[in-house]
Each structure stands twice: as structure tokens, then as C-alpha cells.
N, C-alpha and C positions, 0 to 999 in steps of 0.2 A: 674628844677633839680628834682630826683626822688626823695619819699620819703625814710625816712629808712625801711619801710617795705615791699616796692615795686623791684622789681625787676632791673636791670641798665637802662636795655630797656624798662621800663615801662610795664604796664600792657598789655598782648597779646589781639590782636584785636580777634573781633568776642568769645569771651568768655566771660560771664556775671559776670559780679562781677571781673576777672578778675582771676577768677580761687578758689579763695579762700572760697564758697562755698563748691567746693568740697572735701578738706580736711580740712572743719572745723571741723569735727568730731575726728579727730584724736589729734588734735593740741594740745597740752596741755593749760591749761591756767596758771596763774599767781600766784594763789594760791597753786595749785595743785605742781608745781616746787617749791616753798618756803616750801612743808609739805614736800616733798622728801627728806630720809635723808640719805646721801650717806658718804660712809666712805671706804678710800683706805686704806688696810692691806699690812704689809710687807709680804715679800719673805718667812722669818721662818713663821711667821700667816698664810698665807696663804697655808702652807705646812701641816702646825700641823690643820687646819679645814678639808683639804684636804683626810688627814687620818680620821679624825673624819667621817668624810662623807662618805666612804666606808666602813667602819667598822662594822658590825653586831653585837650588844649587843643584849644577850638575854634578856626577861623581867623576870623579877621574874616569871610568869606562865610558862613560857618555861620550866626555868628553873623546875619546879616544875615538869610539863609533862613528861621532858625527865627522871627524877629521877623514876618518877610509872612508866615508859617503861622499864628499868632499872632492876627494882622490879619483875616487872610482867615475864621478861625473865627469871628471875633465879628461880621463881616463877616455873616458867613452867618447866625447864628444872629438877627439883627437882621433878617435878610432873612423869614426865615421868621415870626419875630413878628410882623412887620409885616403878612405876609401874612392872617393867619389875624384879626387885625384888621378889615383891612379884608371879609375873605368875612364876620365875622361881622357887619359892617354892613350890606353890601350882600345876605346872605343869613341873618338870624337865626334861630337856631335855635325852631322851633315849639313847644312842649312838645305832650303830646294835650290835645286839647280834653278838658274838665272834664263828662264824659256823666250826666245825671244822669238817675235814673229819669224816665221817663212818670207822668203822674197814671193812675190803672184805670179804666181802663171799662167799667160796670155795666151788667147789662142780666138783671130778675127777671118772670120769667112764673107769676103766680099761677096753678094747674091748677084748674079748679071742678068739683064733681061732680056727673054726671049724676042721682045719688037720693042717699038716707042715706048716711052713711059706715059702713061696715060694722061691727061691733062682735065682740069674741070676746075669748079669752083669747091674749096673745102668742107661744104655741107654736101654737097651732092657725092664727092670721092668718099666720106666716111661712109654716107646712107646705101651708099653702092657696094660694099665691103664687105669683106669679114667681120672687120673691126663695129660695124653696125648696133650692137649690142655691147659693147664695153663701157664701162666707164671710162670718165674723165679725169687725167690726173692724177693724184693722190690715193683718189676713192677706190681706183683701179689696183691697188697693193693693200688685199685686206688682210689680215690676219688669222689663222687657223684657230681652231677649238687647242685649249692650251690647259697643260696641267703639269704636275710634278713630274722628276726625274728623279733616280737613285739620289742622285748627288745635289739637284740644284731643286730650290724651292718653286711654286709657281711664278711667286713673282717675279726671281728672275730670270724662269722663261720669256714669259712677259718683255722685261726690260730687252734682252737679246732680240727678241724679233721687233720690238720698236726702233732697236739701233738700226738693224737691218733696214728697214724702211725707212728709217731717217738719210742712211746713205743711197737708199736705191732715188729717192727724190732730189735728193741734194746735187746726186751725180744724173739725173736723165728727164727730171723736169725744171729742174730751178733754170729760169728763162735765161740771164745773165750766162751762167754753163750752155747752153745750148746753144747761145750767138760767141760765144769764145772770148764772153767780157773779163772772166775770173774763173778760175779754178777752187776758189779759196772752200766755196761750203762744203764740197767732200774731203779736203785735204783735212778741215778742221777734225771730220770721223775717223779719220785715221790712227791705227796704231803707230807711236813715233818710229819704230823700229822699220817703217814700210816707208816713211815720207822722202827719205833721199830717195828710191826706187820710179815714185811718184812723182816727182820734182822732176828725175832724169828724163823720165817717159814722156812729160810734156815740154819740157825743152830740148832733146835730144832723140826722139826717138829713132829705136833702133829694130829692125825683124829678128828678133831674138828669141821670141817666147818670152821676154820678161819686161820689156819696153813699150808696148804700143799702149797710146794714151786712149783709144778705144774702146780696151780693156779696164778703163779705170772711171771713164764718162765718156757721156757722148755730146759731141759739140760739134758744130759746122764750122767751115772756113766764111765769115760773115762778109769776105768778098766777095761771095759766092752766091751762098745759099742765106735767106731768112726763112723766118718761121711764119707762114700764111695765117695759121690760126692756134692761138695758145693753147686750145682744147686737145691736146694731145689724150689718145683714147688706150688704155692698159690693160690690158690682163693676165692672171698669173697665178703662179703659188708660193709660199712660204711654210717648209719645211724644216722639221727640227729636230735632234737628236743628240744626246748625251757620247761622246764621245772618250770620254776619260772620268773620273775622280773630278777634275776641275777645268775640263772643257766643255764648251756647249758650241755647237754645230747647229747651220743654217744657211738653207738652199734656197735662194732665190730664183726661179726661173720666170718671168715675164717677159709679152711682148707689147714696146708700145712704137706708136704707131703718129707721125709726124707728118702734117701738112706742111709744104715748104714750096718758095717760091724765089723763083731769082731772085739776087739781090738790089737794091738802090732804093730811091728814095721820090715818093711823090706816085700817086696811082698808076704810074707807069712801070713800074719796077724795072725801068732798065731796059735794053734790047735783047730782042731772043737772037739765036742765033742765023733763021732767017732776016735779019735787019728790022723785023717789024716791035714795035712797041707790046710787051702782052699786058693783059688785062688780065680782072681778078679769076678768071676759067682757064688760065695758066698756074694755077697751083697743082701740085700731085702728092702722093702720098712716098712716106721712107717710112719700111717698116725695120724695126731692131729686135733679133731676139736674142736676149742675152740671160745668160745661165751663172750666177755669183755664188761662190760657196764661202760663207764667214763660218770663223772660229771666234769664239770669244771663251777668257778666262776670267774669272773672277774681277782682276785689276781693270778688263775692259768692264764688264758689267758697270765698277764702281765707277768708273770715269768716262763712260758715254763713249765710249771710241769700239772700232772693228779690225779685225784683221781680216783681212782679203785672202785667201788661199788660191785660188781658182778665176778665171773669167772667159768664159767662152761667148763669144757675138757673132753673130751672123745677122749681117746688113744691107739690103739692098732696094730698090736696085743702084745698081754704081755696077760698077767696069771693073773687071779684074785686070789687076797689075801684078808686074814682079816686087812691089812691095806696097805693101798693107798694114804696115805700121801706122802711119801717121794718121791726122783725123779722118771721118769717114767721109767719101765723097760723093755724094747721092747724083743720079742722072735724074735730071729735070722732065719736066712734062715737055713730050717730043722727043728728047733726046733717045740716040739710042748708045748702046755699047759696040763697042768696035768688035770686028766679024771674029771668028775662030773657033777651036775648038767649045763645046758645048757642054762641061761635066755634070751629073746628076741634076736631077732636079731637087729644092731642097725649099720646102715650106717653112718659113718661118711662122706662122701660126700653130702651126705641131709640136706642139709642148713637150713636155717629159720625154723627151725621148734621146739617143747618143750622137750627140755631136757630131757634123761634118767633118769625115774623115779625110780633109781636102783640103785646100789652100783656097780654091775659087769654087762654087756653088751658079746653080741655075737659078733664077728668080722663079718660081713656079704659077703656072696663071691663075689659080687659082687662089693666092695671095695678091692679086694686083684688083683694083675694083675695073668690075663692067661699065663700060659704055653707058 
């Protein structure tokens, strides 16, 4: 019979010892078992160490740690409030300066004419002209090849030179402005900072260089003067250039060119001033050349409006007076100008070039149509 330590089948053949060399190392002995001290916990104990056992308590250093982290944050961020205090004292912030339009500065050269003002029907006066190859109206103020600046993108080059052209029509072809119905559609293009100046000039003009309503549109005295044929004929340029960081510059120089005819009502238009009634070969031509320099800033781009810096016109024919403010006053087919001295001669079809250094200008015959 086997022993109690031996296995049922007794110890296997062909292994020394019968095996138990090889896990004598592991085996426990007798002693070791009796120091062993084992203790079964209930279900609640064993729940409540359970807890204990995943639980993270901080130590006291932790806790100490986390408290100067703490510290040190509010620390800082006191540092830095502080700081930004005191820079905005020592360095306040500037906002921009408040840029407000320039007042315009005027400047109208009446053209006198060498003899009568020439007379004809308004088809025949354009075809006889300089003006012969212009456009009409509007079409007559086209706009140049357009591209970026430093500072401003194309499109609001773009928008700048449309303004401009929205103010060059508004003030010298919208028909209502041209007979002295309203003022209203270039005042609307206005920067507000210019419109009391504008308001002054048409209700008060004064020879100042900053008043004549001339300088700002052009319109007839409609006791006067009408307008023979709406097809008024233009030509010109529109020039543009970066000026600052946040200004955009643009040079209008066109001339256009107005058939008119005494004024009243009914195919008689009234008496000439030899007593006889004219007919429609009593119209003549008034040419304007006028020179606009806008500035626009950002605020105008965004808001459709212009500032006016500059306006120089030369207008004739009309008769030089000692003042040249008020509207322009063209001399009619027949009429002539009163006798005197003769100054330069001064084409208003010659573009680009420096303004009449003069108060009163010569009509030159070569701006008047032939026969």
C-alpha cells in the first residue's frame, strides 16, 4: 500500500527520487505553513478595504504643494494685471485721429469770346466741333485699366473710381442740376464734413476760393439759359493713386460740352435780343473743362460718398466779370462779350495740362465749331 505522501500508483518509474527533487524548492515546509496567518473577511470588510484600496489620499506634502500652485497662480496672474496697468498708463493707447474732410478749393476761369457766339441747330454745332467724336453723357467718363495698390485691394479701387463717376454725372449731367431744379444728387455724394461748405456755395456764394457753386456742378440760370439737346457730348480721364496707408486719390479731368438755348417755352424760345423770335439754329454750344481731385478713405469707400479736395473749371464762352462766383453764365448764339482787354488764349479741349493762371481766359477759336 502506498504511502500518505506518495502518489496511488506509486512513485513513476525512471524518475529519481520519484520526482520530488524537482519541486522541493517550491514546497512549503511545516514551519513556514504554521507562521502563515490567514484571515477570511466578510462581504461588508471586504467591500469597505476594497474602497480603501483605490482611494487616493493625498499626503500632507501634497497637500502643501498643491496650496503654493494655487498661490503662485493667482500670484501671477496679479502680476500680469498689474502690469498691463501700469503700460496703459505709462503708454496709452492712441485711438486714430478723427480725419475730417479738407474745405474745396475753388478756382473758375470764365472763357470770353473772341466775336459772336456762333449759332446753328445742335446736330450741326456738335458735327462741326471738336467735340464731333465724343461720346454722349455718361459713356463719355469711362474708366481706366484698374488694379491693386500697397494698401487698397482692386475692388476698392474699383468702387473709388465709380464714386467719382457717380459724382461727376450727378453734378454735370443729371438734367434737373443742369436747369437749377435741385441740387440734391451730388450733395447726397458728399462727405458730411464738406456739405455746410456746399450748402454755403449755393445759397451764398462768395469769390473766396471756397464758395463758387461752379466748383461743385454746373447749372444754368433757367431764366436764362435751357438746354437745346440732352445729348451733351464728354471726354476725359480718370486717374488714381494711393496716397497714404488709407487714402485713395482720384483725378477727374473732363470736358463736356452743352448745347443751349435761350430760355421760354413753346418753339419760339423767347426773343433774341435783336427783338426777332429765334428758331431751333439759334442754339450754340458751352463748353466746361473742369479738373476734380477726390480723396477717399476707407469710411467713404464703405459709404458711397467723396470728398472733394480741389476744383478747377474753365467755362466759356461768357464775359468776364469782377466776380465769378455765382452760376455760370454762357453767352448765346449771337451774342457777344463786352469789349476790353484780351488775356491768353485758353482751349478748353486741352486736357492734362496746368490750369489758367488767370481770373478771365480767351475763348480760343479753335474750341468754337465752324460755320
Amino acid at each position: 500500500m502506498a504511502g500518505r505522501g506518495d502518489p496511488p500508483e506509486g512513485t513513476p518509474e525512471g524518475i529519481p527520487g520519484g520526482g520530488e527533487d524537482e519541486f522541493r524548492s517550491v514546497v512549503f515546509d511545516e514551519a513556514f505553513v504554521r507562521a502563515a496567518h490567514l484571515q477570511e473577511l466578510s462581504a461588508s470588510e471586504r467591500m469597505g478595504e476594497h474602497t480603501r484600496a483605490v482611494r487616493s489620499r493625498p499626503s500632507a506634502w501634497e497637500s502643501r504643494s498643491s496650496s503654493r500652485q494655487a498661490i503662485l497662480l493667482v500670484l501671477l496672474i496679479l502680476l500680469a494685471f498689474g502690469t498691463a496697468i501700469y503700460l496703459g498708463v505709462r503708454n496709452p493707447y492712441q485711438p486714430p485721429a478723427d480725419q475730417r474732410a479738407e474745405p474745396l478749393r475753388t478756382t473758375v476761369v470764365p472763357l470770353s469770346p473772341q466775336g459772336p457766339v456762333t449759332g446753328g441747330t445742335p446736330e450741326a454745332l456738335f458735327d462741326h466741333s471738336p467735340v464731333a467724336e465724343y461720346r454722349v453723357g455718361a459713356a463719355g467718363i469711362s474708366l481706366p485699366a484698374v488694379g491693386r495698390t500697397s494698401h487698397f485691394a482692386e475692388s476698392q479701387v474699383v468702387t473709388a473710381l465709380g464714386i467719382a463717376k457717380d459724382y461727376l454725372v450727378a453734378s454735370a449731367l443729371e438734367p434737373d442740376v443742369l436747369s437749377g431744379v435741385t441740387v440734391r444728387p451730388p450733395r447726397l455724394l458728399l462727405d458730411p464734413d464738406q456739405l455746410d461748405q456746399f450748402d454755403r456755395s449755393v445759397e451764398a456764394p462768395a469769390d473766396d476760393g471756397r464758395h463758387a457753386p461752379a466748383a461743385w456742378l454746373v447749372r444754368f440760370d433757367p431764366r436764362r439759359v435751357a438746354v437745346a439737346d440732352p445729348a451733351t457730348r464728354v471726354k476725359g480721364t480718370l486717374r488714381y493713386e494711393e496716397t497714404g496707408t488709407d487714402t485713395l486719390d482720384v483725378t477727374a479731368d473732363h470736358t463736356y460740352t452743352y448745347a443751349l438755348r435761350p430760355a421760354g417755352q413753346g418753339p419760339g424760345y423767347g426773343l433774341r435780343p435783336e427783338g426777332r423770335a429765334p428758331g431751333p439754329a439759334d442754339a450754340s454750344l458751352f463748353t466746361v473743362h473742369r479738373v476734380v481731385h477726390f480723396r477717399f478713405d476707407r469710411d467713404d469707400l464703405r459709404m458711397h460718398r467723396a470728398e472733394l479736395l480741389t476744383s478747377t473749371v474753365e467755362a466759356g464762352p461768357q464775359a468776364c466779370g469782377p466776380d465769378t462766383s455765382g452760376d455760370l453764365r454762357p453767352l448765346l448764339a449771337g451774342e457777344r462779350a463786352p469789349g476790353g482787354d484780351r488775356p491768353a488764349l485758353t482751349d478748353p479741349y486741352a486736357t492734362a495740362r496746368p490750369a489758367a493762371p488767370f481770373l478771365c481766359g480767351a475763348l480760343s477759336p479753335k474750341a468754337e465749331p465752324t460755320p
